[in-house]
N, C-alpha and C positions, 0 to 999 in steps of 0.2 A: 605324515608329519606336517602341523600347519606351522605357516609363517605371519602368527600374525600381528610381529611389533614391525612398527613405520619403517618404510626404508626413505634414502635422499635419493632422487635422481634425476636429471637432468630433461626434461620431457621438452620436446620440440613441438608446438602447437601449428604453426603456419607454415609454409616454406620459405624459407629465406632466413628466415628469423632464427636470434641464438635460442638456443633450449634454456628453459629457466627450471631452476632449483627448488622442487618440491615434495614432498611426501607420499608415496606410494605403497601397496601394498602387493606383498608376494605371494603365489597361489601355494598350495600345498606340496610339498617335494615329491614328485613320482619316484618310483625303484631305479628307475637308469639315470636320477639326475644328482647333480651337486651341487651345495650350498656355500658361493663362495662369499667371503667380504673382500669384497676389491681396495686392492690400496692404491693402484695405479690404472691409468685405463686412457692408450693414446688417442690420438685426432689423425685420424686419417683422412688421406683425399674420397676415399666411399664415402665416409659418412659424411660427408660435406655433399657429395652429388645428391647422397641421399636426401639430407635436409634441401636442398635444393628443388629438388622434384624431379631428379636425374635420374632417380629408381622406384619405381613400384612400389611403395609402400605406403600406408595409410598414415596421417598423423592423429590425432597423438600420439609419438612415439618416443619411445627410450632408445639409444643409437648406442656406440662403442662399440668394439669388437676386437680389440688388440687389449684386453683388463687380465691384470695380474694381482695376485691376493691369498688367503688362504683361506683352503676348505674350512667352512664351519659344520655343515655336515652332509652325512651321504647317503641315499637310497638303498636298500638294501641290498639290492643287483649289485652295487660298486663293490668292486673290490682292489680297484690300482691305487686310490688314494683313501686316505682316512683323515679325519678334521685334525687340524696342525700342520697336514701339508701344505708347503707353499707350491704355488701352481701358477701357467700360465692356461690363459683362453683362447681358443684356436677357433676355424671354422670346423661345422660340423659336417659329418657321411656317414652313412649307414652301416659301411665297412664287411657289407653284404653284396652286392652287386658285384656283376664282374668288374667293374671298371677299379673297384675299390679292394677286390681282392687279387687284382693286377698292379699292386700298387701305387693306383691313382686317384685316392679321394676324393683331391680338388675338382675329378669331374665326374665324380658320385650322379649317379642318375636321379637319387631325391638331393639336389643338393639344393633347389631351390626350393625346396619344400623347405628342408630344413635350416633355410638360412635366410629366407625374403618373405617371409610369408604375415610376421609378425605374431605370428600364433605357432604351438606347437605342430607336429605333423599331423595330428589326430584333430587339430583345430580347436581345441582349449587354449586359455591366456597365461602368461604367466607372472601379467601385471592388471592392478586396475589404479584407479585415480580416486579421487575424492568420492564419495558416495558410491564408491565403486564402478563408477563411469571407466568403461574401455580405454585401455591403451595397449596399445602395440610395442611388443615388446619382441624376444627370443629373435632380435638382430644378431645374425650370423651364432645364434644357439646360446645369445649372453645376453646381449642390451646393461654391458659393463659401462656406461656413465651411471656410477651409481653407488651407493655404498653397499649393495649386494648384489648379486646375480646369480640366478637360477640358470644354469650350464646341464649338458649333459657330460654323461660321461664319456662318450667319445670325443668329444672337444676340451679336454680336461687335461691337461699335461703336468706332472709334477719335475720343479727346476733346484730344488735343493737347497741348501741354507745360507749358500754364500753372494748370491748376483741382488744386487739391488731390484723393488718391484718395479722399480722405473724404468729402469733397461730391461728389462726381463718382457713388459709389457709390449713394446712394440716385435716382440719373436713372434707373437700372434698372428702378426698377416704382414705390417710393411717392409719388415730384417728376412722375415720369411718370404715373403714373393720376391725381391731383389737377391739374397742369395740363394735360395733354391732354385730360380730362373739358372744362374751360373752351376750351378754344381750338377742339377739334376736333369737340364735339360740342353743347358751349352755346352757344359763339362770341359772346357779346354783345357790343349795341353800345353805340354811347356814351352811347343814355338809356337802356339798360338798369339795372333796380335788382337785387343779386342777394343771394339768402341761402344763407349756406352753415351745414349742420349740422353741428355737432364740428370741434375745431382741431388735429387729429392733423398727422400727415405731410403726408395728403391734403388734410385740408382747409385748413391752411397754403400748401403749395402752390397750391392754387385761388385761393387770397382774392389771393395774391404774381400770378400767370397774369391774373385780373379786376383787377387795378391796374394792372397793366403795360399790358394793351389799351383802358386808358379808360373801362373802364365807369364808369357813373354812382353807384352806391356799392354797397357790399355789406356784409352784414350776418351778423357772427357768436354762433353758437348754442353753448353749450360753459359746463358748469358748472362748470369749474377756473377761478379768478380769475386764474390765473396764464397760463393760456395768451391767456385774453381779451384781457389787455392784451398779449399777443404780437402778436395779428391785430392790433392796431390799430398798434402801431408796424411791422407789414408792408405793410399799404394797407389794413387793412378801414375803414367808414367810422360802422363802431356796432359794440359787442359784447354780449350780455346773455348771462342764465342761461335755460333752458328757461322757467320761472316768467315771464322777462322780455318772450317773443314774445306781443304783444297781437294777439290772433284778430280784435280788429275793427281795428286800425292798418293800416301802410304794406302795401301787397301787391306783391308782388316779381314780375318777369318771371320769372325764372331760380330753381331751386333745386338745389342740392346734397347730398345724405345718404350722409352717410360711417361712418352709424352702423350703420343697416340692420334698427331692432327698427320695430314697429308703431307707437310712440309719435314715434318720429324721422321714419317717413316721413309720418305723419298729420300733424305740427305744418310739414313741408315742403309736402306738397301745399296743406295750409287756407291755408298763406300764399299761396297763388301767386294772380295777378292771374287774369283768364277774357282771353284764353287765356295761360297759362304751362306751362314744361318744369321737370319738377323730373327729373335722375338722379341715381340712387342705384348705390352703388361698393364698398360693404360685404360682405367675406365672412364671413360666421358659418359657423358649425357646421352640417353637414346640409343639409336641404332648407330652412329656417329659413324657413316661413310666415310671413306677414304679412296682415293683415287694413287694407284701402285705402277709401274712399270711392266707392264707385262713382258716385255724386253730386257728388261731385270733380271726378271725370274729365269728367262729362258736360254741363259746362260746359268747353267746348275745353281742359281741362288734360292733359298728356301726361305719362307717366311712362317713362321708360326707362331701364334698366338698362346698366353701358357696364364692361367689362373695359381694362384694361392703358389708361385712357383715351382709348379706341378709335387706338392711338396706331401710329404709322407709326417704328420707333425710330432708322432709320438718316437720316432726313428732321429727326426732334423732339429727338432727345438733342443732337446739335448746336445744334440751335436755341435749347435752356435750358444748355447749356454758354455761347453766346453770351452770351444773356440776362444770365447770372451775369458774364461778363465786362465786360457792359454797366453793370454796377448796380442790373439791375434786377428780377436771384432772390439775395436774402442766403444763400444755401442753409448761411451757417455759422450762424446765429439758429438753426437748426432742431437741429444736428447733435453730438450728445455723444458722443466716443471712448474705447473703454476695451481696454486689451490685450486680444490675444486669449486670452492667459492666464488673463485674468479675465471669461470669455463668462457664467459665471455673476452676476454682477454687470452686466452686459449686458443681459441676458435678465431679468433682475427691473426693471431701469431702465425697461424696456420694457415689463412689463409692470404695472405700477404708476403708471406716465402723468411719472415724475420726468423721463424724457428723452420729448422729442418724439421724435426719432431717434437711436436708438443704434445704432455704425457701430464694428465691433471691427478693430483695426489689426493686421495679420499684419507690416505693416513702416510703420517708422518714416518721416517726411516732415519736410523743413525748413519750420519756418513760412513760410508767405504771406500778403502785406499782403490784405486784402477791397478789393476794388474799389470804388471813391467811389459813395453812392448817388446815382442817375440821376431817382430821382421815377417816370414814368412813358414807354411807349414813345414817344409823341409828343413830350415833354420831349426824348427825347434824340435824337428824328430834327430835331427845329427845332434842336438844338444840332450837328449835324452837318453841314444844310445853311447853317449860320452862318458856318463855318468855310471853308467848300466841299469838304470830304476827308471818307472814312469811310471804314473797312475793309469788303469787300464779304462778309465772312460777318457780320459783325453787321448789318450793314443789310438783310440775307436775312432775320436773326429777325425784327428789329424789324418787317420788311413782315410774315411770318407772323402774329405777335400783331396786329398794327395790324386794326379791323372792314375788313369787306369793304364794299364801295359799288355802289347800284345805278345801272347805266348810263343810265335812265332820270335820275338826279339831276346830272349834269352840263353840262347845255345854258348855254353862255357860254365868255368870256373869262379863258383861265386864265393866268395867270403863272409861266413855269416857273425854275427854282433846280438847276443841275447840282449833283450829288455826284462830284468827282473819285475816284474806284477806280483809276486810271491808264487808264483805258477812251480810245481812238481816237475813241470819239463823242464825248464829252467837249471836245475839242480841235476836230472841226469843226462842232459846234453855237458853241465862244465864237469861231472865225471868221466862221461866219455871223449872230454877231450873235445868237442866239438869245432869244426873247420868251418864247413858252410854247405854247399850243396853245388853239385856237378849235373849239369842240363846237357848231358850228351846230343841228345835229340828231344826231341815230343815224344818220341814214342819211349823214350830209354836217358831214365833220371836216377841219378844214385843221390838221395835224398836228405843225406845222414855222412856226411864225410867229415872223418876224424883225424887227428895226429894219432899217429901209429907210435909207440917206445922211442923208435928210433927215428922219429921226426919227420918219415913219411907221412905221405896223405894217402888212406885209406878209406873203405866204403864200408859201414858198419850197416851189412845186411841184419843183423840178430839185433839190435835194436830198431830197426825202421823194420824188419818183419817182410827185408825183401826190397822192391824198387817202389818205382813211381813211374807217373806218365804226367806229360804237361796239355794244359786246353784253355779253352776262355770259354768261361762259365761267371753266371750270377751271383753275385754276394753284396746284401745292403743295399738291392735296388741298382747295383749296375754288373756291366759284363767286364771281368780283367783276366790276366793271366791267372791260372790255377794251379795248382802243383796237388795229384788228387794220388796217394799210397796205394800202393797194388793189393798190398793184406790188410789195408787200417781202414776205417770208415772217419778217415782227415783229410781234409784237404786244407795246403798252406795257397791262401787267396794272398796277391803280389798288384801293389801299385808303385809308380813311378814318385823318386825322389829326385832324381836326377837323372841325367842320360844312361848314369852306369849304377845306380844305388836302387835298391829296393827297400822299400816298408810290405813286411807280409805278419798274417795272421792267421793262427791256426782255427779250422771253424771244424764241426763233425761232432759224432758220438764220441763221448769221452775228452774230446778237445778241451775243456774248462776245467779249472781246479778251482771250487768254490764258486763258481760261478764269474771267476775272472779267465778271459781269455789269452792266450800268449803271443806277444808279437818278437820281431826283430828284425834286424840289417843284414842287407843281402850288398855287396860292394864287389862288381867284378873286379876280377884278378887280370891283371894288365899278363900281353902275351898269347898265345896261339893255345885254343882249346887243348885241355890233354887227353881228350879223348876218354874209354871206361878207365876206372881207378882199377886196381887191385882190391879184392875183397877183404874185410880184415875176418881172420879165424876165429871161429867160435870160444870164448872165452869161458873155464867153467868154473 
């Protein structure tokens, strides 16, 4: 397939300097790539190091990496999306390597091949310039300052018909590295306290990720008064100025550093409780030493460092696409637009801290109302099991975000609350009456408890097909309680709403009706376990 009407893109000549507006031409589409027009395409702090001379790459080059838009068309190998789909741009992995079939892309062993190299892995271009003079393109597998982009298909996400491309755009890397930071690798729980450093992209999106899953408060660090009180009408639950963190006050589970000097990670670490995790998400310039407390650390404090928010993008961008439709990522509080025309005015917005996110528009969008705020994810799963409906991709987020629970904290009488998806189970659990589920033990679950005629609570073995047993096992990239049937190939996966509420969902052979999954409400029943039910008799 050749590409060969003019595209507009933003090419960066010198360091330092803005990239200016000119006409380029696109190489021929290979079978694993796709053909997007970008409508939206943010400015992130990378691509600023990068034009700086903060990263390896050659100039001339085309930058972006956070571009949203729709396929215009697709290589034959593609098969997840097809031209009309709107889509976001992610970074790219091989999705081959163990690291990547462990689900860790973000530290894909070619990831710098495929992402820094300006040329494809195989070292073909995917841009040239005027008379066909070389430029450097396929930044982070896009080079989205641009009105097209040559993407592959593993960095290729489809977001659906409703989110604006301008919020949709930065789920690419900066909504992505601040909240998957939180979800995927801090994951707190509901007492967790947490502090996050700087209220950038990333650290906005964190504080938005740690309110949405309950945590118990968070705390932001960030010397703009202006963004301060952003974090706080987002979910944070304190804001101060650096001056403001008192080294003998509150000490926090969790930390955040989105800054990345010695000064940011030292005032992260001193805060942290024994034992606490602080990761840091900051790219500077170079090898950019840092000097730590080893004294810190050696009181159970961990430090880890985490890329692309060690983030799974075709599993997570959906997930904060939800989210946003839920009400509960504002991702337009974050995000300033300004013609592509005017990238220079972009790129100063950006780097001057006047926009949180500045996001240049290659094409125009009709307004979209924001979604009604939701509060927080247990907020809006109690208000879905209210109702008894909920759409089964938002109730997918919601279980992601929601903490995980240990199998161990379950022993009793739980009361369960269907969520109609149109799911087949749905329909013979309120025939049989359905109660909730009785967690005797781990080893001995009566799965399936129902109202019996006469208003007792029974154990309907002939529909469950017998018991269960309880564990903590993997589902969606983390580890939670499991509820796994003795004769069925089901198992109902269990995250924490509350100290005593459960969000669970049925995952297994056969688990889907249509290819929607069923979820529902688990609410212990106040009072002294009762121990095994009575069986109910076979019905014929």
């Amino acid at each position: 397939m050749t590409l060969d009407a003019p595209t507009l893109a933003a090419v960066a000549h010198t360091p330092g300097a803005s990239p200016v507006a000119v006409e380029v031409r696109l190489d021929a589409l290979r079978d694993d790539e796709v053909l997007v027009d970008v409508a939206a395409s943010g400015i992130c702090h990378t691509d600023l190091t990068a034009i700086d001379g903060g990263a390896p790459f050659d100039l001339p080059a085309v930058f972006g990496h956070e571009g949203a838009g729709t396929v215009a068309a697709v290589g034959r190998d593609v098969t997840h999306v097809v031209p009309g789909d709107r889509v976001v741009l992610t970074f790219d992995a091989c999705g081959a390597c163990g690291r990547c079939r462990a689900g860790h892309p973000a530290y894909c062993r070619e990831f710098a091949l495929r992402n820094y190299r300006g040329v494809r892995p195989d070292g073909s271009r995917t841009l040239w310039g005027r008379d066909d003079a070389p430029v450097a393109g396929a930044w982070m597998a896009q080079s989205s300052w641009a009105t097209r982009a040559i993407a592959r298909a593993t960095n290729v996400v489809p977001i659906g018909s409703d989110i604006p491309f301008a919020l949709a755009a930065p789920l690419g890397c900066g909504v992505l590295t601040g909240a998957g930071t939180v979800l995927n690798v801090l994951r707190p729980g509901l007492t967790d306290r947490m502090l996050v450093v700087g209220a950038g992209t990333v650290g906005l999106a964190a504080v938005m990720a740690a309110r949405a899953s309950g945590c118990a408060s968070v705390t932001v660090v960030e010397p703009d008064p202006r963004r301060r009180a952003l974090s706080l009408e987002l979910g944070a639950t304190d804001a101060v100025a650096a001056d403001g963190l008192d080294p003998r006050g509150a000490r926090y589970d969790l930390a955040l550093d989105t800054v990345g000097t010695t000064d940011a990670l030292g005032a992260a670490l001193g805060a942290l409780a024994s034992p606490g995790t602080c990761a840091t998400v900051a790219l500077r310039h170079g090898a950019n030493p840092v000097t730590v407390s080893q004294t810190a650390l050696l009181w159970g404090r961990t430090l880890t460092g985490v890329i692309e928010g060690d983030a799974t993008p075709a599993r997570d961008v959906p997930t904060l696409v939800a989210l946003w439709r839920a009400g509960l990522f504002p991702l337009e509080r974050l995000v300033t637009t300004f013609p592509f025309a005017r990238i220079d005015a972009a790129i100063a917005a950006a780097r001057s801290g006047e926009a949180v996110k500045a996001v240049m528009l290659m094409a125009e969008e009709p307004a979209r109302e924001a979604p009604a705020a939701a509060g927080t994810a247990a907020d809006r799963v109690r208000a879905l099991a209210a109702t008894g409906a909920g759409d089964p991709d938002e109730l997918t987020a919601l279980w992601d975000v929601l903490p995980a629970v240990g199998a161990a904290d379950l022993t009793g009488l739980w009361r369960g609350t269907g969520i109609d998806t149109g799911h087949r189970i749905h329909r013979a659990l309120g025939r049989a009456r359905w109660f909730g589920k009785n967690f005797v033990d781990a080893e001995h679950v009566q799965p399936i408890v129902c109202r019996a005629e006469d208003g007792s609570l029974v154990s309907d073995v002939a529909l469950s097909g017998g018991g269960a047993w309880l564990g903590d096992t993997a589902h969606r990239g983390r580890v939670t309680a499991t509820m796994t049937y003795d004769a069925r190939p089901i198992h109902d996966h269990l995250v924490r709403v509350d100290q005593d509420t459960l969000l669970g969902v049925m995952a297994g052979r056969g688990a889907r009706d249509e290819g929607r999954p069923y979820f529902f409400l688990l609410e212990r029943e106040p009072g002294e376990p009762p121990g095994p039910l009575p069986e109910r008799e076979a019905r014929s």
